[in-house]
MIPABA-539996 format. One record per residue (C-alpha): residue number from 0; residue in one letter; x, y, z. Coordinates in nm, 2 decimals. Layout:
BEGIN
R   num   residu     east    north       up
R   NUM        A        X        Y        Z
...
! end
This chain:
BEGIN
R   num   residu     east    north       up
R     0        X     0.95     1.87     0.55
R     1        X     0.62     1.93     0.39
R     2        X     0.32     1.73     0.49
R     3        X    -0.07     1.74     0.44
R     4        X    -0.33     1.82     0.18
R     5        X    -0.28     2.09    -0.08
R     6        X    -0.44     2.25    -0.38
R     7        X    -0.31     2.17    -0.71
R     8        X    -0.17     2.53    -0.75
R     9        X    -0.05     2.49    -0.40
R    10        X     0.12     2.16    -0.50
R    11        X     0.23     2.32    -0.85
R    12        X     0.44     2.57    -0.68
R    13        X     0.61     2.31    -0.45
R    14        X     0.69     2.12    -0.78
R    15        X     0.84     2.42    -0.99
R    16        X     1.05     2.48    -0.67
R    17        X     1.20     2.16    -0.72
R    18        X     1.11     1.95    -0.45
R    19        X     1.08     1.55    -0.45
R    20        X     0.78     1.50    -0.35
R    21        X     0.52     1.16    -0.33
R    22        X     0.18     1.29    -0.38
R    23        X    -0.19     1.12    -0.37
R    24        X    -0.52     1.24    -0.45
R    25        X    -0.76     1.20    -0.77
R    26        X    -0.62     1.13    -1.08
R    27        X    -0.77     1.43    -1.27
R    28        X    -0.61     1.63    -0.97
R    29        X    -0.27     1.45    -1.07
R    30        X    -0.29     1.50    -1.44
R    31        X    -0.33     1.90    -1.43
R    32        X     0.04     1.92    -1.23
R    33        X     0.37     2.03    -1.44
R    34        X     0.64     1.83    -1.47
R    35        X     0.89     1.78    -1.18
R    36        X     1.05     1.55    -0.96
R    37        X     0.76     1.40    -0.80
R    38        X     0.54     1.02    -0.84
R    39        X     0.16     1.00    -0.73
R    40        X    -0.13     0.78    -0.73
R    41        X    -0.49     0.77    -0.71
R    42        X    -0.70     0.80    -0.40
R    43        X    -0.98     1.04    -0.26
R    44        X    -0.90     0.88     0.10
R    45        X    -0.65     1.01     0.36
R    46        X    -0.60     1.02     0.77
R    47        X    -0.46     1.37     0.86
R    48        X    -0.32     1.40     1.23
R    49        X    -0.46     1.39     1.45
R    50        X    -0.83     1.21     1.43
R    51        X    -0.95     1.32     1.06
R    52        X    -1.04     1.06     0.83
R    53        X    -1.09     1.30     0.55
R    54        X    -1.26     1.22     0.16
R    55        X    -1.13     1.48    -0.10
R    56        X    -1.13     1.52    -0.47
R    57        X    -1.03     1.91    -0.45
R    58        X    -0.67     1.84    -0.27
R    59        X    -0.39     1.62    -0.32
R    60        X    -0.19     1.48     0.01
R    61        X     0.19     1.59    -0.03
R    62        X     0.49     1.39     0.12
R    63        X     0.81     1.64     0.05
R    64        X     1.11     1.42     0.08
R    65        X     1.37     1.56     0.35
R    66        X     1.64     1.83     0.23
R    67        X     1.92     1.60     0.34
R    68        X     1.78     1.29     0.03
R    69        X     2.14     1.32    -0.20
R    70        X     1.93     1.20    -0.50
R    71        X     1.56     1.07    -0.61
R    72        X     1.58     0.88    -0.91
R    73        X     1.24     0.82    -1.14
R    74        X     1.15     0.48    -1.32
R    75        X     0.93     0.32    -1.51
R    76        X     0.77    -0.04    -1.47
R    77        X     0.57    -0.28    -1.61
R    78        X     0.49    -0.62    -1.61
R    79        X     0.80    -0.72    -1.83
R    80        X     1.05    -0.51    -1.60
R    81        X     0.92    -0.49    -1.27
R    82        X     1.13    -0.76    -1.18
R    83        X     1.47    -0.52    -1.14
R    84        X     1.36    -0.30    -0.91
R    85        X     1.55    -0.40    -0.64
R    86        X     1.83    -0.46    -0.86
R    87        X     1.79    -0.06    -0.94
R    88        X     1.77     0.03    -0.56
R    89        X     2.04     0.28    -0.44
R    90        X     2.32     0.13    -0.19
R    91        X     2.24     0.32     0.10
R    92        X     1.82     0.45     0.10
R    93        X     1.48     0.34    -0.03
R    94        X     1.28     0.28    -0.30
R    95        X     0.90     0.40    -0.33
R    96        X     0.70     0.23    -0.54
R    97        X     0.31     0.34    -0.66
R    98        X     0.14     0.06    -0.88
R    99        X    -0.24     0.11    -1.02
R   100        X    -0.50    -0.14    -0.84
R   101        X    -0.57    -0.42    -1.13
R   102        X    -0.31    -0.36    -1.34
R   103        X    -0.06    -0.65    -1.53
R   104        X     0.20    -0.49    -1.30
R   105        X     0.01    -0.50    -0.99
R   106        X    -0.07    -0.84    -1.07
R   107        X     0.36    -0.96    -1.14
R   108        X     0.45    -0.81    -0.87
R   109        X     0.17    -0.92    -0.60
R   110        X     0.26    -1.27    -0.71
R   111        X     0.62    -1.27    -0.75
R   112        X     0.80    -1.01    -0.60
R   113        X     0.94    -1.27    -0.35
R   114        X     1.13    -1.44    -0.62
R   115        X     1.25    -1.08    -0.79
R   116        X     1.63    -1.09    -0.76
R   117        X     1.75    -0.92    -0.49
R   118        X     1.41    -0.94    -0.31
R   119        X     1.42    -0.75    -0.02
R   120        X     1.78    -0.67     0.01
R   121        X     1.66    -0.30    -0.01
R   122        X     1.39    -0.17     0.16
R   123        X     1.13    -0.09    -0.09
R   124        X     0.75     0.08     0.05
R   125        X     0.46     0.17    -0.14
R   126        X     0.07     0.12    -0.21
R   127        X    -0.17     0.02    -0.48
R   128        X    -0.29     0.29    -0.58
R   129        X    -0.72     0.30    -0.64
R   130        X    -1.06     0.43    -0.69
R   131        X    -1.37     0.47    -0.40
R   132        X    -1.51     0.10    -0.35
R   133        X    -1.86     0.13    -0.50
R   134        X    -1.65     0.23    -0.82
R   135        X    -1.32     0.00    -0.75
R   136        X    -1.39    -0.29    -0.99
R   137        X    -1.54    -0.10    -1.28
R   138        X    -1.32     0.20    -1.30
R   139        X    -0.94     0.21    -1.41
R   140        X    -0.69     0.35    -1.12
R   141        X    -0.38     0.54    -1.20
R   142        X    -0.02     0.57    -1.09
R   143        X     0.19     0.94    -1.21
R   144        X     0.54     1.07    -1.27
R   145        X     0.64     1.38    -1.31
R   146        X     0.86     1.26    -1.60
R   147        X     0.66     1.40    -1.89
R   148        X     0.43     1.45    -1.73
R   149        X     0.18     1.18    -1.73
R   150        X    -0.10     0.94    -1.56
R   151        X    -0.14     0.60    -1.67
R   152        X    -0.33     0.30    -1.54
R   153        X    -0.11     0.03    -1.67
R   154        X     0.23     0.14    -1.51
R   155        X     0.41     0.18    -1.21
R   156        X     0.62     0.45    -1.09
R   157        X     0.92     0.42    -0.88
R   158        X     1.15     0.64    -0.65
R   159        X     1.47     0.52    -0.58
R   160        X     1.58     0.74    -0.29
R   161        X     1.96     0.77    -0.21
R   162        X     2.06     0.88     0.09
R   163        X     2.41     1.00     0.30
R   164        X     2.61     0.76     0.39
R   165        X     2.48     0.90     0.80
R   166        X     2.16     0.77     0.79
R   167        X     1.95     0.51     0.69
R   168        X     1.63     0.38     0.64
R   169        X     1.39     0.11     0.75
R   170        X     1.00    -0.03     0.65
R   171        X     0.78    -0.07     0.96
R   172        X     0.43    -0.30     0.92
R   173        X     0.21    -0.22     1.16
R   174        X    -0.18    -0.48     1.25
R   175        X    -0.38    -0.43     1.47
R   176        X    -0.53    -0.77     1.41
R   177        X    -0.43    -1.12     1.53
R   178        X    -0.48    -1.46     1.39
R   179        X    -0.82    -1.61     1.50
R   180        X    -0.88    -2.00     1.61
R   181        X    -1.15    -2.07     1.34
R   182        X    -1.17    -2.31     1.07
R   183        X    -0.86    -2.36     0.90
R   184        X    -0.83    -2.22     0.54
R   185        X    -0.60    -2.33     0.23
R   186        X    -0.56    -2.29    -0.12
R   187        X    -0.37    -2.48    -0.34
R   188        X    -0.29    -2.18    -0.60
R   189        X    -0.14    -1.88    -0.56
R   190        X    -0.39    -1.61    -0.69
R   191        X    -0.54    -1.27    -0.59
R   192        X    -0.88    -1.39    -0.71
R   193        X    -1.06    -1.71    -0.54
R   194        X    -1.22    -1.97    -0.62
R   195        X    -1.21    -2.30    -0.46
R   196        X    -1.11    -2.31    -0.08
R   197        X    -0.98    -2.56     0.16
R   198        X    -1.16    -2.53     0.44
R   199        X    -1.09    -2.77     0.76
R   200        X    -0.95    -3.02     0.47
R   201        X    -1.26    -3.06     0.28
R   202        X    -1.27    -2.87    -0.08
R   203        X    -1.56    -2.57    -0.17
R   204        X    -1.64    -2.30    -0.35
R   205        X    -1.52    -2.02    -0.10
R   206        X    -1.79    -1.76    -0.18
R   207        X    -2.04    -1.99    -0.10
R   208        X    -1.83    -2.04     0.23
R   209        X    -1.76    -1.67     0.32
R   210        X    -2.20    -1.61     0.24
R   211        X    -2.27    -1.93     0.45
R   212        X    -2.06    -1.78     0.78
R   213        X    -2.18    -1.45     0.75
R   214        X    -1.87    -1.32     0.69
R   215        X    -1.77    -0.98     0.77
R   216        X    -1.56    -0.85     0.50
R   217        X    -1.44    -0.56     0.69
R   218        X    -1.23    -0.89     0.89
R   219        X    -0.92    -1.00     0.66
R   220        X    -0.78    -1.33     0.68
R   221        X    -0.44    -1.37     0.83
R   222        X    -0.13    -1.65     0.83
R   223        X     0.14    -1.67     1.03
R   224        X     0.50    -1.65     0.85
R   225        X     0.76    -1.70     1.10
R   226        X     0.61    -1.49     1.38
R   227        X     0.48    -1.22     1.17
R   228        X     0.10    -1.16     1.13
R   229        X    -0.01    -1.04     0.70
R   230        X    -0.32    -1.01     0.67
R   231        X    -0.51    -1.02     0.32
R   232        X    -0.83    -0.85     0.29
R   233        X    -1.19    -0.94     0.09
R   234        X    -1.20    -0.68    -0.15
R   235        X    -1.52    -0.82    -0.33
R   236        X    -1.77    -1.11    -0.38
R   237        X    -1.92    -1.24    -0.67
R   238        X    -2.10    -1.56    -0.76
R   239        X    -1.83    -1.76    -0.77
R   240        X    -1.49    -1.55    -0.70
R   241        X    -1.40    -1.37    -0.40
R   242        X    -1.13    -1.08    -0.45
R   243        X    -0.81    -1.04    -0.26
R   244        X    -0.62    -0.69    -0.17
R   245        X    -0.32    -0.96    -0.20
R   246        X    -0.25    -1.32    -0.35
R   247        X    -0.32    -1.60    -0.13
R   248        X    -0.03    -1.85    -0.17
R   249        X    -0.07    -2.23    -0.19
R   250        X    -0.09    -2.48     0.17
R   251        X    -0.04    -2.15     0.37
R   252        X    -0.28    -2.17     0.70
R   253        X    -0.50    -1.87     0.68
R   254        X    -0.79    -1.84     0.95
R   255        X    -1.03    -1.53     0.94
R   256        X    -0.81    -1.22     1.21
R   257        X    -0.91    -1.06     1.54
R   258        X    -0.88    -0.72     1.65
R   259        X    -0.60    -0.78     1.88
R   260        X    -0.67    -0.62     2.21
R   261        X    -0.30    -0.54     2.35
R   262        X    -0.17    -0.37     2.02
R   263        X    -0.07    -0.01     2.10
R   264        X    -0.03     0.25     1.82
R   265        X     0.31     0.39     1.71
R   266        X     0.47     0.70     1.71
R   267        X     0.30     0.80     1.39
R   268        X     0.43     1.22     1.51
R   269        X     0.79     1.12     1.52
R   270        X     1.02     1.35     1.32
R   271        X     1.16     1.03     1.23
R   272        X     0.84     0.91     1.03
R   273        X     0.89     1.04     0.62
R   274        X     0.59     0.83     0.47
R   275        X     0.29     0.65     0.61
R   276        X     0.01     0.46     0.42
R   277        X    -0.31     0.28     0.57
R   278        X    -0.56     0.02     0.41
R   279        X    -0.87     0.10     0.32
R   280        X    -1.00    -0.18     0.50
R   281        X    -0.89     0.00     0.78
R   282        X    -1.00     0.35     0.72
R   283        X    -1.39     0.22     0.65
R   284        X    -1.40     0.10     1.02
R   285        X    -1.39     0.45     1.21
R   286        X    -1.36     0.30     1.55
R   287        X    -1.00     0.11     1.44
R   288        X    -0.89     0.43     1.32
R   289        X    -1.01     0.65     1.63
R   290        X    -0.86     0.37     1.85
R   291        X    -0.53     0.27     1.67
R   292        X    -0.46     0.53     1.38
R   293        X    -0.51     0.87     1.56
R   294        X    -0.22     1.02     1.52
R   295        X    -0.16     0.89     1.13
R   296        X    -0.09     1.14     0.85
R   297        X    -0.11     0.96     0.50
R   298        X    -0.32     0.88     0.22
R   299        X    -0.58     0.55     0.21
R   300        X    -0.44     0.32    -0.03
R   301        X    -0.61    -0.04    -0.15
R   302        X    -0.31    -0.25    -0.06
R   303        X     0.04    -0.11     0.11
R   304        X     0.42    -0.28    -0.03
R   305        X     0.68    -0.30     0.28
R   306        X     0.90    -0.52     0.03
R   307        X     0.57    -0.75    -0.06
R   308        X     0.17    -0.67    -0.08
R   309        X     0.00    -0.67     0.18
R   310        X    -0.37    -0.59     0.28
R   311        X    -0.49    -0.43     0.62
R   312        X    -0.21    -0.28     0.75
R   313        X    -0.01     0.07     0.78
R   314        X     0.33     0.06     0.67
R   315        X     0.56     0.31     0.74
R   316        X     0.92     0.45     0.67
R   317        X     1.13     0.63     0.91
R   318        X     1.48     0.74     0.88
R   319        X     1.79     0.79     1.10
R   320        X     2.12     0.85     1.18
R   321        X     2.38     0.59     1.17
R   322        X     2.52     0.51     1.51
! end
């Protein structure tokens, strides 16, 4: 099972051989490669195992899907059909999905996928796919199939993966952050872009909030849901509007995380593992990755899917045998 950074002829050849593959790297990389079973996104950002954080716009990061995958199925989303995919999800396997940062689609399916019949009956992983930060806001990202070809900023690409009735797989959300015990903060929209906060009860303008703590964006918020920790992440600050790598959602308690002391890494080298993505909030802060991402081997993406969108976390797929 092929894994790692490659050069477009490299990755060319794979493709003509007729292997499914999930690639990342920089769109212009993406949009020279023939067609073939295969779905990428943009990113120049990747951690290579073991201890490289590694920028690249010559090479794209190949994920070959494992001989024993029975079929892997392209489709195309948008805003106004996003909401089958997990009706289109094989019986028995997993769906990857790659979805352009700011696009009408990332936007449907940030805000809700949790109502999407079917939601998380299948596992579905992915990322939102992007552009380095200083250039983020300003310049389009881009999602590819090799159906056509073609690279396009305003769709998403899906591939549903179907697998032998022996094995199975799962979606694994790995933080190494904890909910902090500062102020208190609610919203009462559901939004990826912020405006009014309620802080400790009282209403304001949550830029001027984040500028008057001193905030350190590389720090996302958190909630609890049930006894799992999602962290969203500050993705930008304006005037007036603070950006989120994922929505906030109305009267939920968020508080500003903490590196959580006890979390240990996983077993990123198991043969078990078949894709892995990190946040780029993560990637920026060299000492989280030298402490808890070491032994990762995936592309940087600018919010990860296990199921929903979420910010600041790896996410990972692994797949085994039925017992």
């Amino acid at each position: 099972m092929t894994q790692g950074l490659f050069t477009p002829e490299e990755v060319s050849a794979m493709i003509l051989s007729g292997q499914n593959l999930i690639l990342a790297g920089d769109d212009k990389l993406l949009s020279t490669l023939p067609a073939g079973n295969w779905i990428g996104g943009s990113t120049p950002f990747f951690i290579l195992y073991p201890e490289q954080l590694t920028t690249s716009f010559e090479k794209i990061f190949v994920n070959e899907l494992p001989e024993f995958v029975c079929s892997a199925e392209i489709k195309e989303y948008d805003e106004t059909n996003i909401q089958n995919l997990f009706n289109d999800a094989p019986d028995n396997g997993f769906t990857v999905i790659i979805i352009p940062y700011g696009s009408a689609v990332s936007v449907e399916y940030s805000l809700n996928v949790t109502s999407f019949e079917n939601f998380a009956v299948h596992p579905v992983f992915g990322w939102i796919s992007g552009q380095p930060l200083d250039v983020l806001m300003t310049t389009k990202s881009y999602s590819a199939s090799g159906n056509g070809p073609r690279v396009t900023y305003d769709k998403a690409f899906a591939m549903h993966v179907t697998l032998p009735q022996n094995k199975y797989a799962e979606i694994h959300i790995y933080n190494t952050f904890k909910q902090g015990k500062g102020d208190v903060i609610q919203f009462d929209y559901n939004n990826t872009v912020v405006t009014d906060a309620i802080i400790n009860g009282q209403k304001r303008k949550f830029a001027d909030y984040v500028r008057e703590i001193g905030y350190n964006m590389l720090i996302p918020l958190s909630a609890d849901y049930s006894g799992a920790i999602i962290n969203n992440t500050l993705c930008g600050l304006t005037e007036d509007e603070v950006f989120m790598s994922a929505p906030v959602f109305k009267y939920v308690d968020y508080r500003f995380a903490l590196i959580d002391d006890e979390a240990t890494e996983p077993m990123f080298t198991s043969e078990n593992i078949v894709l892995s993505v990190t946040c780029i909030g993560n990637f920026i802060q060299h000492d989280l990755c030298k402490r808890f991402l070491k032994k990762m081997n995936g592309p940087v993406v600018f919010g990860e899917i296990a199921y929903q969108q979420l910010g600041q976390t790896t996410v990972y797929v692994t797949i085994d045998d039925v017992k």
